[in-house]
C-alpha positions in Angstrom: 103.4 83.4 117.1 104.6 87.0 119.0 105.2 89.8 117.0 108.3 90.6 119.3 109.0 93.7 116.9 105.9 95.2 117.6 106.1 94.5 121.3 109.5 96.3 121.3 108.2 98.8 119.0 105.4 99.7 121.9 107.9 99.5 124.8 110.3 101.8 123.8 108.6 104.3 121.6 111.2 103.5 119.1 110.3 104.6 115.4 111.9 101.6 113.8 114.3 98.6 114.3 117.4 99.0 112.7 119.1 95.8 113.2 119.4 92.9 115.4 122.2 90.4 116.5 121.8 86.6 118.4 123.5 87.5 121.5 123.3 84.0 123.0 121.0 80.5 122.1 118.7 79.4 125.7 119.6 76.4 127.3 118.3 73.5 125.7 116.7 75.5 123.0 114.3 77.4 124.5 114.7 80.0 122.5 117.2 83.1 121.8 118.6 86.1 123.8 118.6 89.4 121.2 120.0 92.5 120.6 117.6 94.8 118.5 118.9 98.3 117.6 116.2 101.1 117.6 115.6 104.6 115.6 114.8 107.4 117.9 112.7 106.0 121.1 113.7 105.9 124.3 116.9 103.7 124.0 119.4 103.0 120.9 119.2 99.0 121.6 117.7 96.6 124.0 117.9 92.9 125.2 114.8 90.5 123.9 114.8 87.4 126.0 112.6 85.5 123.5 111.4 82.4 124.9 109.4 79.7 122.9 109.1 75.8 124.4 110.3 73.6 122.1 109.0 70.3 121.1 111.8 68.1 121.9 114.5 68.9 123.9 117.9 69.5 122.8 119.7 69.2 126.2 123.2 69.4 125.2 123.4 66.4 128.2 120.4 64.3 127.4 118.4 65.4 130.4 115.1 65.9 128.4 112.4 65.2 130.5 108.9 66.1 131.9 110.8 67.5 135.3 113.2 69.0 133.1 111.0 71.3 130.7 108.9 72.0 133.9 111.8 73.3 136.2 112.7 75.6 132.9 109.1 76.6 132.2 108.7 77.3 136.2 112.0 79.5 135.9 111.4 81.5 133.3 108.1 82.5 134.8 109.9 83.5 138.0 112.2 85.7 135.9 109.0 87.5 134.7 108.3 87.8 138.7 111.7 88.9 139.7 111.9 91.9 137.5 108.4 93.0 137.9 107.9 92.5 141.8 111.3 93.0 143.0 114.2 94.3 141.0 113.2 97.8 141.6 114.3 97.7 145.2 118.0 97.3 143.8 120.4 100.1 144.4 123.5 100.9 142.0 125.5 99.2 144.2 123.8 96.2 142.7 123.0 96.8 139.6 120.4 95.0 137.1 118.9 95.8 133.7 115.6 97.3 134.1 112.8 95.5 132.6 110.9 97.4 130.3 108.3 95.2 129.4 107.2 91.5 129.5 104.3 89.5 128.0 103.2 85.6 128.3 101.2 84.1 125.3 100.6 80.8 125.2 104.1 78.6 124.9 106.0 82.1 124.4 107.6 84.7 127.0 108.9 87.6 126.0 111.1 89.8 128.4 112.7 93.0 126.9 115.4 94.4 128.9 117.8 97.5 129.3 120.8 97.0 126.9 123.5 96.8 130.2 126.0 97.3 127.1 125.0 100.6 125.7 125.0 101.8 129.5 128.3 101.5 130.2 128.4 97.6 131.2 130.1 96.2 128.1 132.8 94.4 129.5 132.8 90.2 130.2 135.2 88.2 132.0 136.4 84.9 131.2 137.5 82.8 133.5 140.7 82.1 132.5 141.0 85.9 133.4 139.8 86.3 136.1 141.3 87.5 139.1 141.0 88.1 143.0 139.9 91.9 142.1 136.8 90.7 139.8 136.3 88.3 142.3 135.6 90.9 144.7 133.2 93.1 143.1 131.2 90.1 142.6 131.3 89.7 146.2 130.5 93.1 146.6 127.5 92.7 143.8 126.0 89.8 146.1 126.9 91.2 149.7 124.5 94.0 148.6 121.9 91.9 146.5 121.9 89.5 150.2 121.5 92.5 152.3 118.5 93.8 150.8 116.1 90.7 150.6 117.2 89.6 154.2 114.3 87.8 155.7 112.2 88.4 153.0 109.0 86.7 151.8 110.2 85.3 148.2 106.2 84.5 147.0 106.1 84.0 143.5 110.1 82.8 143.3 111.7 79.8 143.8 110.9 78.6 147.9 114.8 77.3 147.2 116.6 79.4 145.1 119.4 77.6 143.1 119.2 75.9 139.8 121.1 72.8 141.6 118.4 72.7 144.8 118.3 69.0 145.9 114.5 69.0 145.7 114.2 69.7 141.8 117.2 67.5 141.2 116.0 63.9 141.8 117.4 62.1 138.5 120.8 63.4 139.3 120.9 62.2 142.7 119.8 58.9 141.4 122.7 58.9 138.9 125.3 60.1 141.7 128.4 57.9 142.0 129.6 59.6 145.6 127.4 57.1 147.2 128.7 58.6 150.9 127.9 62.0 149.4 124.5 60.7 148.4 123.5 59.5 151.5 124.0 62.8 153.1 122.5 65.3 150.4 119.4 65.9 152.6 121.4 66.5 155.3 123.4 69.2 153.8 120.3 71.0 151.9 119.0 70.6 155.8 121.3 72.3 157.2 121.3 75.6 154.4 117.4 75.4 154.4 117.3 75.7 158.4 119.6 78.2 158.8 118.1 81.5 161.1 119.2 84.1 158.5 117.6 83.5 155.0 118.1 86.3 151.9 117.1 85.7 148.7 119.9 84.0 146.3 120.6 84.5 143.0 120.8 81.3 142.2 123.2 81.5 139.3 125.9 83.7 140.4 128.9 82.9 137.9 131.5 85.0 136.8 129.7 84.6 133.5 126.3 86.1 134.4 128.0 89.2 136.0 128.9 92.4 133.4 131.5 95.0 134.6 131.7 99.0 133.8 134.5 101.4 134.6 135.9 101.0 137.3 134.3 99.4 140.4 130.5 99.2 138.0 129.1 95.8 137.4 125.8 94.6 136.9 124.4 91.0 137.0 121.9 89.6 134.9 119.8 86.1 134.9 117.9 85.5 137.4 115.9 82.2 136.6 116.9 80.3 139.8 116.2 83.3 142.4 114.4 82.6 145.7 115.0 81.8 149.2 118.5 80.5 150.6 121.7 81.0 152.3 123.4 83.5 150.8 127.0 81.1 150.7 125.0 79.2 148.0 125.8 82.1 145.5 129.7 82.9 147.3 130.4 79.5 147.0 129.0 78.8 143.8 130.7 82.4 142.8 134.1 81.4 143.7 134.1 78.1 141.9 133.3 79.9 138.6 136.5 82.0 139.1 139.3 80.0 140.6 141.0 76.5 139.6 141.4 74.4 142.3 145.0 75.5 143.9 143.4 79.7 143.6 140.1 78.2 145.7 142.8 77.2 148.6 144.8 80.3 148.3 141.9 83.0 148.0 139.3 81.4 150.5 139.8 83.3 153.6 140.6 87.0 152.0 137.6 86.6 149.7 135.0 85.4 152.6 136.7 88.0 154.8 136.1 90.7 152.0 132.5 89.1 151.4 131.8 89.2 155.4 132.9 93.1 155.6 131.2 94.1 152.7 127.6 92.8 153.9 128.5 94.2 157.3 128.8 97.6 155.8 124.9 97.7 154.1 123.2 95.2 156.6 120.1 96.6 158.4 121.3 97.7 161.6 118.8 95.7 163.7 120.0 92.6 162.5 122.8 90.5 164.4 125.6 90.3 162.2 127.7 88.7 164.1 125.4 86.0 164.6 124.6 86.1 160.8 128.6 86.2 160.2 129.1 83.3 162.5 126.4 81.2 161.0 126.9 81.6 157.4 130.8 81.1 158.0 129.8 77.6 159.3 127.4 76.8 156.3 130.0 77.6 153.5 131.4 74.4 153.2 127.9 73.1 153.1 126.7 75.3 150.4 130.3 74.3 148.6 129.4 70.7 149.3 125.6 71.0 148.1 126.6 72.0 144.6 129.3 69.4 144.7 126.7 67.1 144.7 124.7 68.3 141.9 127.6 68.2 139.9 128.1 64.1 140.8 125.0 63.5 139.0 124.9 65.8 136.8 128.6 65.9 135.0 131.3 63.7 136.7 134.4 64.8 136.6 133.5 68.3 135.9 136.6 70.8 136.5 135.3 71.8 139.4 135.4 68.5 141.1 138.9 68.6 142.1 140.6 68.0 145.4 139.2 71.2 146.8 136.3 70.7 146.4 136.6 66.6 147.5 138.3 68.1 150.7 135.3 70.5 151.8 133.1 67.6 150.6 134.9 64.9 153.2 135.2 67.3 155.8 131.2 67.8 155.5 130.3 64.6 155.6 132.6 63.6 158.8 131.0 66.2 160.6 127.4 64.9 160.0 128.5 61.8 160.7 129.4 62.9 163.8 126.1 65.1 164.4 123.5 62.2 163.5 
């Protein structure tokens, strides 16, 4: 078993560990998320992402298979990837912890993590609270995020970013009871994979996952499902973490509009963003659509499966129909 004290010990120069609080259980209990507090060192607390493969599963939705425990294992390990080959090419305007160290030992990973709270990122939004200004920082967040891994090689992350991606999802589509949406899943996940202008995504971009600062500061964290996609996977997906269903219909245009201007301002300058802008416009209801499905095989009648979301969905599928 790790000594994760003695790994944080090394990684941060600290003298001793003070404390430590459970900040959060893992998914399915693969282990805990920690806050240790430090005596003199480089930091006064840091994040332990403590990960240890449990013998039998505890999905909190019965989903405990072989697939299952390798899409986790294979997502944690791209974590581990993320933050040592990439997240260092992230600006301020897109903040993430930095990674201080990481270590793989048999069925443990251990990731320790900049405290995002002791920097000045303490606050979390519920989403009961949230509101079209949070909304658009997130936006902000990914429009910068987007921009910087345009067209670029994701090796050693997921070659479809998304925690929903239709190809590691079989047992849901099996269960799905939208047999119309069914048929037309590969189409949809066509149609995003295809598209000319691929970023990297985050693949999990709820409200929840993001952590705000003073002001227009926020910072985003988890990134187990990153890799290559449309970026309206994550505004999509974003958006139906913040808004109930009548907000989705009220907000959709000012918050793609706000998205669309953002990205223009930080896109590389040889890139075509109007073509970009015209494409991705098209593929939101897709991407909207896409996780839709996931969600019908997953956990019908979800709160996100509401007539919003059915409308984007029907209007989807009548256009394939029309295209095949």
């Amino acid at each position: 078993m790790l000594n994760v004290e003695e790994h944080i010990l090394k990684a941060t120069n600290a003298s001793d560990i003070l404390n430590k609080e459970s900040v959060q259980e893992l998914w399915s209990g693969y282990g805990e998320i920690i806050r240790y507090f430090l005596q003199n060192g480089e930091h006064s607390s840091v994040i332990v992402k403590y990960i240890r493969f449990p013998e039998e599963g505890k999905h909190p939705r019965g989903w405990n298979t072989t697939l299952s425990h390798e899409r986790k294992l294979h997502s944690y390990k791209v974590e581990m990837r993320w933050y040592e080959d990439y997240a260092p090419r992230l600006n301020d305007m897109c903040k993430v912890p930095q990674c201080l160290h990481k270590h793989e030992e048999n069925d443990e990973l251990l990731i320790i993590l900049e405290d995002l709270d002791a920097s000045g990122f303490n606050k979390r939004i519920h989403h009961d609270d949230s509101t079209i200004r949070i909304a658009k920082q997130c936006l902000r967040w990914l429009a910068g995020f987007h921009s910087e891994f345009m067209n670029t090689d994701s090796h050693g992350l997921w070659a479809s970013g998304t925690y929903w991606h239709l190809a590691t999802r079989p047992d849901e589509l099996k269960r799905m009871r939208n047999i119309d949406l069914k048929s037309y899943a590969s189409g949809i996940d066509e149609r995003l994979s295809s598209a000319k202008f691929q970023t990297f995504v985050h693949g999990d971009a709820k409200l929840a996952n993001f952590c705000f600062g003073e002001g227009e500061n926020i910072a985003a964290v988890d990134f187990q499902y990153v890799g290559k996609g449309c970026g309206m996977k994550d505004v999509a997906y974003l958006i139906s973490s913040c808004f109930y269903e009548n907000e989705c219909i009220e907000y959709e245009d000012e918050l793609l509009d706000y998205y669309f201007s953002q990205l223009e301002l930080v896109i590389d300058k040889h890139i075509n963003f109007q073509l970009l802008k015209n494409e991705w416009s098209q593929l939101y209801k897709y991407a909207w659509a896409d996780f839709y499905r996931f969600l019908d095989g997953w956990s019908p009648g979800h709160w996100k499966m509401h007539n919003y979301s059915r409308a984007i969905v029907d209007e989807v599928i009548d256009e394939l129909k029309r295209t095949s």
